[in-house]
N, C-alpha and C positions, 0 to 999 in steps of 0.2 A: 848589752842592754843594762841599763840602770835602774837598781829596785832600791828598795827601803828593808832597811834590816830588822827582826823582831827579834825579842828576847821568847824562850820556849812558853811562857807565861803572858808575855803580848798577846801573840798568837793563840792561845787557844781563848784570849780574852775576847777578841776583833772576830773570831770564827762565826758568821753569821750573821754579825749585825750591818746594819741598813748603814752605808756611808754617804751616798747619796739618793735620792726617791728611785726604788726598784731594784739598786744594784749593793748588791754584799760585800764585804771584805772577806775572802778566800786564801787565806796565806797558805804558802805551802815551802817544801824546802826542796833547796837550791843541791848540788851536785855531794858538798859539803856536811848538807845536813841542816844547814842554817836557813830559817825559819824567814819569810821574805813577803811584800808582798808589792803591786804593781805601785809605778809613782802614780799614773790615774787615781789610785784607791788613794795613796798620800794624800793628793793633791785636791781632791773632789771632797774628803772629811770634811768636819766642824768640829774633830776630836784633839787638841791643840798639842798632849804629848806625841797622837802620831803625825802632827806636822813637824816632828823636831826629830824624825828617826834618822838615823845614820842610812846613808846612799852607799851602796857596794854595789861592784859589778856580778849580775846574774850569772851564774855558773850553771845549766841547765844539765839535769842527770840525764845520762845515756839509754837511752829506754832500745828496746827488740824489738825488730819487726817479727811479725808472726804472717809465715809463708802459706 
């Protein structure tokens, strides 16, 4: 899957705010550590530096099931 990259400062910029009526920008990070958020959230802004973020493939962290 393809996300949009943030810098650690993006992201706790975007953490919250309304990107389109009802719905937040939620960045969170990828397997790496690197800071991401959906192209939906890209794509649905009015915010013009984060239509110009760099695209990388989502690397998803390995999470545990609990039995």
């Amino acid at each position: 899957m393809i996300v949009a990259q943030l810098t650690p400062e993006q992201a706790e910029q975007l953490q919250g705010v309304e990107f389109t009526q009802d719905s937040f920008f939620n960045p969170i990070q990828d397997l790496n550590d690197v800071w991401i958020i959906s192209l939906e959230e890209q794509e649905q802004c009015t915010i013009n530096w984060v239509k110009d973020l760099p695209r990388i493939e989502y690397l998803p962290k390995e999470t545990t099931k609990i039995l």
